[in-house]
C-alpha positions in Angstrom: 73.2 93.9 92.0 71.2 90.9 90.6 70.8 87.9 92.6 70.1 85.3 89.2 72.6 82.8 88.2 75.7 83.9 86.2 76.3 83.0 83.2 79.2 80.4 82.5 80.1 81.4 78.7 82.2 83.9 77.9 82.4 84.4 81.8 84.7 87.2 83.0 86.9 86.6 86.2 86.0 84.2 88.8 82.8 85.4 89.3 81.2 86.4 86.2 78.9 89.9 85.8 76.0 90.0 87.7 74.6 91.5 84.6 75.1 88.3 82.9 72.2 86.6 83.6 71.9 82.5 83.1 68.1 82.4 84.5 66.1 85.2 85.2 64.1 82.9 87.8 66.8 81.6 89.3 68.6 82.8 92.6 72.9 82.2 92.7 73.5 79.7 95.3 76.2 81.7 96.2 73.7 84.3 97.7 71.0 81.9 99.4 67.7 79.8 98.6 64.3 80.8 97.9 63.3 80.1 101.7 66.2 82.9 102.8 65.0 85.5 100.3 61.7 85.7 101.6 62.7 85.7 105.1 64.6 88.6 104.3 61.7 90.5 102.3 59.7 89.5 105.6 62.1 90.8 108.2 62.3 94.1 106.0 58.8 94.4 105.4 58.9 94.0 109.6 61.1 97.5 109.6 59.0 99.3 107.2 61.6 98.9 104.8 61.3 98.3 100.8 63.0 95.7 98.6 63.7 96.0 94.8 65.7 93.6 92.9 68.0 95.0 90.2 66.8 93.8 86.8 68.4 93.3 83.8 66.5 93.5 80.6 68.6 94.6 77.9 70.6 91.4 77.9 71.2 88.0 79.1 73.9 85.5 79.2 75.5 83.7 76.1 74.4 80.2 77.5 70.4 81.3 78.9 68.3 79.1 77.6 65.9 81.8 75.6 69.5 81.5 73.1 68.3 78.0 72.1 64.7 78.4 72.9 63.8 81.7 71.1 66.8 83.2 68.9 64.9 85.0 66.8 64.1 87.3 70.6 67.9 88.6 70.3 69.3 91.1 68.5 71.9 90.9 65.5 75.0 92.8 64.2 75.5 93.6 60.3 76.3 89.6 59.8 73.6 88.4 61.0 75.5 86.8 64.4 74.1 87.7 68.2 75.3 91.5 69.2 77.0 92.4 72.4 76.0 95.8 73.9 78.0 97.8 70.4 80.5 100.6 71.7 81.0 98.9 74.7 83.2 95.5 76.2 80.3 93.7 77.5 81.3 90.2 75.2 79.8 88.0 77.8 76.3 89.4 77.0 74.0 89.9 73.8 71.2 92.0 73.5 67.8 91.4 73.1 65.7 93.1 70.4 62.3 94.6 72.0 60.2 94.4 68.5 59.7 91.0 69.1 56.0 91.0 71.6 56.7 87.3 72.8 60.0 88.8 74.8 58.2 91.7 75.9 55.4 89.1 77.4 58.1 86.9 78.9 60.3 89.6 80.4 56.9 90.6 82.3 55.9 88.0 83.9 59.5 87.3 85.0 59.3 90.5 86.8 55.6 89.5 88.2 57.5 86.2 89.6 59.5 88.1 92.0 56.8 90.1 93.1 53.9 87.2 93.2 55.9 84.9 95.0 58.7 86.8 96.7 56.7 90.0 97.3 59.3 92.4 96.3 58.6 96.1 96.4 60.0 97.3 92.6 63.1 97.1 90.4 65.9 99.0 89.8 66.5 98.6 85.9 69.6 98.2 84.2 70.7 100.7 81.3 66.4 101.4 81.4 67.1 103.8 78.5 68.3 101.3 76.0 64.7 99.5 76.5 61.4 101.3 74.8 59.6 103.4 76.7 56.2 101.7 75.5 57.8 98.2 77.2 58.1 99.9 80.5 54.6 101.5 80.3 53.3 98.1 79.4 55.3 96.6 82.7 54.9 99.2 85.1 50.8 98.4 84.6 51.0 94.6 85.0 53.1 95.1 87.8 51.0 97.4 89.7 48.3 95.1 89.3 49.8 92.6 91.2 50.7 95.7 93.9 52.0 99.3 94.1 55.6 98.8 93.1 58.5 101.3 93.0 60.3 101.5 89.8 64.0 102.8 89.2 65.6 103.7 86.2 69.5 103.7 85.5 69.4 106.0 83.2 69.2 110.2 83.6 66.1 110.6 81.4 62.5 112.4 82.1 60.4 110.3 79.6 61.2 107.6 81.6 59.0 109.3 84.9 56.0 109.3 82.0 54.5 105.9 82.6 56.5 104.1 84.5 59.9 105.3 86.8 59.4 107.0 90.2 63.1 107.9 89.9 66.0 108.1 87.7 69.9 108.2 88.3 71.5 111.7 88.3 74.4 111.1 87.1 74.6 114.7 86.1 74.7 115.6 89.6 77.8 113.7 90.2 79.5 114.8 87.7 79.4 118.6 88.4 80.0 117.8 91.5 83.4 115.9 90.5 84.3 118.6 87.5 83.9 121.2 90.6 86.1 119.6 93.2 88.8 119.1 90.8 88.2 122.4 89.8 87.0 121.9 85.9 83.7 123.6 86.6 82.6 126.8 87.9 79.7 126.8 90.9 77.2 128.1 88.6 76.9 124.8 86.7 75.8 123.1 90.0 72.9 125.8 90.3 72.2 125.2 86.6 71.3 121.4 87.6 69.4 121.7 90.1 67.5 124.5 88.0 67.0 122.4 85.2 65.7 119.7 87.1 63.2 122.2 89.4 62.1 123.5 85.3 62.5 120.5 83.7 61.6 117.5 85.0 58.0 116.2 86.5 57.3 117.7 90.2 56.6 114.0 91.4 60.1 112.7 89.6 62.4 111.4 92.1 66.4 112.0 91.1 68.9 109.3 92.6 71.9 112.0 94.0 75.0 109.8 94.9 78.5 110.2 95.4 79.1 106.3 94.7 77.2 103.2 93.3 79.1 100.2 92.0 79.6 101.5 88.7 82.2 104.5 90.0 83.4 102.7 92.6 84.5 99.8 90.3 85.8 102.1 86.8 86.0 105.3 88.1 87.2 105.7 91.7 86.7 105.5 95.6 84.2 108.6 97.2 87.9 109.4 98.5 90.0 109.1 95.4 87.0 111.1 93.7 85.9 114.0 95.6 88.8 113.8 98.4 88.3 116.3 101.6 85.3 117.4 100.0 83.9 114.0 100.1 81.7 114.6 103.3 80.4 118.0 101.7 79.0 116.5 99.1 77.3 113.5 100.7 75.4 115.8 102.7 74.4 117.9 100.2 73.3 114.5 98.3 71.0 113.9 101.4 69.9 117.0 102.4 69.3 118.8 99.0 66.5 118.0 96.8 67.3 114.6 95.4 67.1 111.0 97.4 70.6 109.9 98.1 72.3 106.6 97.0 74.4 104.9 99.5 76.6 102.1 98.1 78.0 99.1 99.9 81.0 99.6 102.2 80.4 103.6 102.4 79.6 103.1 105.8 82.2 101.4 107.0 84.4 104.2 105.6 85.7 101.2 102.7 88.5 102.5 100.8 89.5 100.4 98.1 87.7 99.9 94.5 85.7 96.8 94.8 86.4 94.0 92.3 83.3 93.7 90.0 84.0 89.9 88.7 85.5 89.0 91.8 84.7 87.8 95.5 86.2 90.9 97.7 85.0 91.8 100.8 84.5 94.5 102.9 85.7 95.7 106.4 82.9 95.8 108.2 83.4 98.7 110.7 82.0 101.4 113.0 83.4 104.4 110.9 82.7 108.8 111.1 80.8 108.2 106.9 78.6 105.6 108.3 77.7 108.0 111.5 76.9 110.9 109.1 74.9 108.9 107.1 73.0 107.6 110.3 72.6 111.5 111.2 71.5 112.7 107.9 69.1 110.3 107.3 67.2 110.7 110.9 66.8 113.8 109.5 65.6 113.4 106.4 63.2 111.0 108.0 61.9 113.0 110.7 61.7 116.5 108.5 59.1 116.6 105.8 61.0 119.8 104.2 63.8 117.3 103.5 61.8 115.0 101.7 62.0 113.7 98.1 60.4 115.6 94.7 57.1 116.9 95.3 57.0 115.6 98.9 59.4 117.9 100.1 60.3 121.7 100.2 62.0 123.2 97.1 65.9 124.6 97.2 65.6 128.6 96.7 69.1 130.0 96.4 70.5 132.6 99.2 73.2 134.9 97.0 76.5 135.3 99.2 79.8 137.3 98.1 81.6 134.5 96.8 79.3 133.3 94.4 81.9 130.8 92.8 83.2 129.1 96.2 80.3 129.3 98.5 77.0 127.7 97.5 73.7 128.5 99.9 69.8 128.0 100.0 67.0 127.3 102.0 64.5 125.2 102.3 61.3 125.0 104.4 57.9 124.1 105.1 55.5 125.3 107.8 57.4 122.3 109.8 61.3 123.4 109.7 63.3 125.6 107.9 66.9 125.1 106.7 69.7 127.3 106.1 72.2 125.0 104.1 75.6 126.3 103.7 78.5 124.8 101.6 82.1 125.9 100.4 83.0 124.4 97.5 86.6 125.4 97.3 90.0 124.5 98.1 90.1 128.4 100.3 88.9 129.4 103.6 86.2 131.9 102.8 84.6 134.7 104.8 81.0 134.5 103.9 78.1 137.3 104.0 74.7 136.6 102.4 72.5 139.2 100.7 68.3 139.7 100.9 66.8 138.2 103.9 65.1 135.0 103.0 67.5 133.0 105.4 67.1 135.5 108.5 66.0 134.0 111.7 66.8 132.0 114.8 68.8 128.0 114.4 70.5 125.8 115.8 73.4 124.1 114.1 72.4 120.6 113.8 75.8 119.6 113.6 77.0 120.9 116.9 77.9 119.0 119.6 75.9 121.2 122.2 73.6 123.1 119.9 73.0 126.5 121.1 70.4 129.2 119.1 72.2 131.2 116.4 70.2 134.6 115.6 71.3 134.6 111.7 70.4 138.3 110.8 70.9 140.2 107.9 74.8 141.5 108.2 75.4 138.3 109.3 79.0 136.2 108.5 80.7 133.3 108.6 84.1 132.2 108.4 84.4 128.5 106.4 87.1 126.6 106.4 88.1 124.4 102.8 84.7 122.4 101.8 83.4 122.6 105.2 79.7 122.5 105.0 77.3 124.5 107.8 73.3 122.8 108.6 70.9 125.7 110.6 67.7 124.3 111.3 64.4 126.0 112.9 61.7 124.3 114.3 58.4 126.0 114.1 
């Protein structure tokens, strides 16, 4: 979440939001100095790893000095007063109103701060859709001029991949995947999804599949208390289907509780079985271009089975690997045949313990237990 200073005013809990920012070139001294965030961009640069900073430009704090400095760069309710975010119990923000060119100039060259002198890697933007899509061209240019960044949008919209987002949030995705578990949806709206975003969306747009991030896990629920035994199906399906998959802090130490969001709470750290999967899953993704993201990797074609509305299957492959991905989505065990013959040939299961070859052929079956989840691979 961001690093800035929180503001004091209208603070909530101990802590304050994160998205309640005092200074938007400021770091909290409760998270480190200036000296300690660039060692840490260093040492992850060092791993080949990225760094984005979560941004927050739809808002600020009641007491940032652009209140004093530049009112007239917030927006105003029907009396003329500052507005907080309307519909919604964010009172310890107000909103900024994007008509106004000067803010558009200095919410830029905030975000060129971090990268100049910190030499962070992108943003991930807060509520991206509330802020015009002209204001993110215009950034997304004076950023990458500075260097390539990597821009993420929380918001589920495809304008945004126009000018300036490499990926959105698909909060779509989780949803199905909730209304199916707790059976409020049928299967077929889980192939509609990833339909309408194979149709719909840009090849090159990257969609954020999670089954947590600090929203949910604060309002909404634990992974456990949302998706319960099914939980493990549908993080690997979030990693392994077309999509690049969120993983939010304490998942892999297996945390159970709802983090407090205005509060200090921390987590048992801990070697746990979600943190191993995840280790698994992504040494895949990594190694296995067919598992890559958007138009980097190897689309999802559906393999029909006889229990359309329990069981859902597909393949995907490259001239690299080939993968025969099978889930059930029920509550049932299931004895599964598929029909045509795209998913015929020789894998091994990459979840086994001592993988052996399995010789998948056309009559082939398989008996799955409640949401367990099968992963064939072949090598070329």
């Amino acid at each position: 979440m961001p690093i800035h200073e929180i503001g004091q005013v209208k603070r909530k809990g101990t802590l304050g939001s994160p998205y309640a920012v005092k200074d938007y070139y400021s770091i909290n001294a409760e998270l480190g100095t200036d000296a300690e965030l660039k060692e840490l961009i260093e040492h992850a640069h060092e791993l080949e790893l990225k760094v984005i900073l979560d941004w927050v430009p739809n808002h600020s704090a009641w007491d940032n000095k652009l209140v004093t400095e530049h009112p007239h760069w917030y927006a105003r309710d029907y009396k003329g007063d500052f507005r907080p975010a309307p519909w919604w119990d964010w009172d310890d923000i107000i909103e900024f109103d994007y008509s106004q060119p000067d803010l558009r100039e200095y919410m830029i060259d905030a975000m060129s701060y971090w990268v100049r002198k910190f030499d962070v890697d992108g943003f991930r933007c807060d509520v991206a859709g509330y802020i015009p899509n002209d204001f993110w061209r215009q950034a997304r240019e004076a950023l990458d001029e500075i260097k390539p960044v990597f821009m993420l949008a929380e918001w589920e919209n495809r304008d945004l991949h126009e000018y300036a987002f490499d990926m959105t949030y698909a909060w779509s995705w989780n949803e199905v995947l909730h209304d199916i578990v707790h059976e409020r949806a049928s299967l077929d709206k889980l192939r509609k999804y990833y339909s309408w975003n194979e149709r719909a969306w840009p090849k090159e747009a990257m969609r954020m599949t999670f089954v947590s991030n600090h929203d949910e896990n604060a309002w909404e629920g634990t992974p456990s208390e949302k998706f319960g035994d099914a939980e493990h199906a549908c993080i690997v399906l979030s990693c392994l289907g077309q999509g690049m998959p969120l993983i939010h802090n304490g998942q892999e130490a297996g945390e159970t509780k709802r983090l407090a969001f205005f509060e200090k709470d921390c987590i048992e750290w801990q070697e746990h079985s979600t943190g191993a999967l995840y280790t698994q899953l992504l040494s895949l993704r990594q190694r296995y271009t067919a598992l890559w993201n958007a138009e980097h990797g190897a689309l999802m074609h559906q393999v029909p089975n006889n229990h359309q509305q329990a069981i859902f299957s597909f393949v995907r492959q490259d001239s690299e690997s080939k993968w025969f991905m099978i889930f059930n989505f029920s509550n049932e065990h299931k004895q599964v045949s598929f029909k045509e013959d795209l998913f015929t040939d020789e894998y091994i299961d990459v979840f086994e313990s001592s993988p052996c070859l399995h010789d998948l052929f056309a009559d082939f079956e398989l008996d799955l237990e409640p949401w367990e989840y099968r992963i064939f691979m072949r090598k070329y």
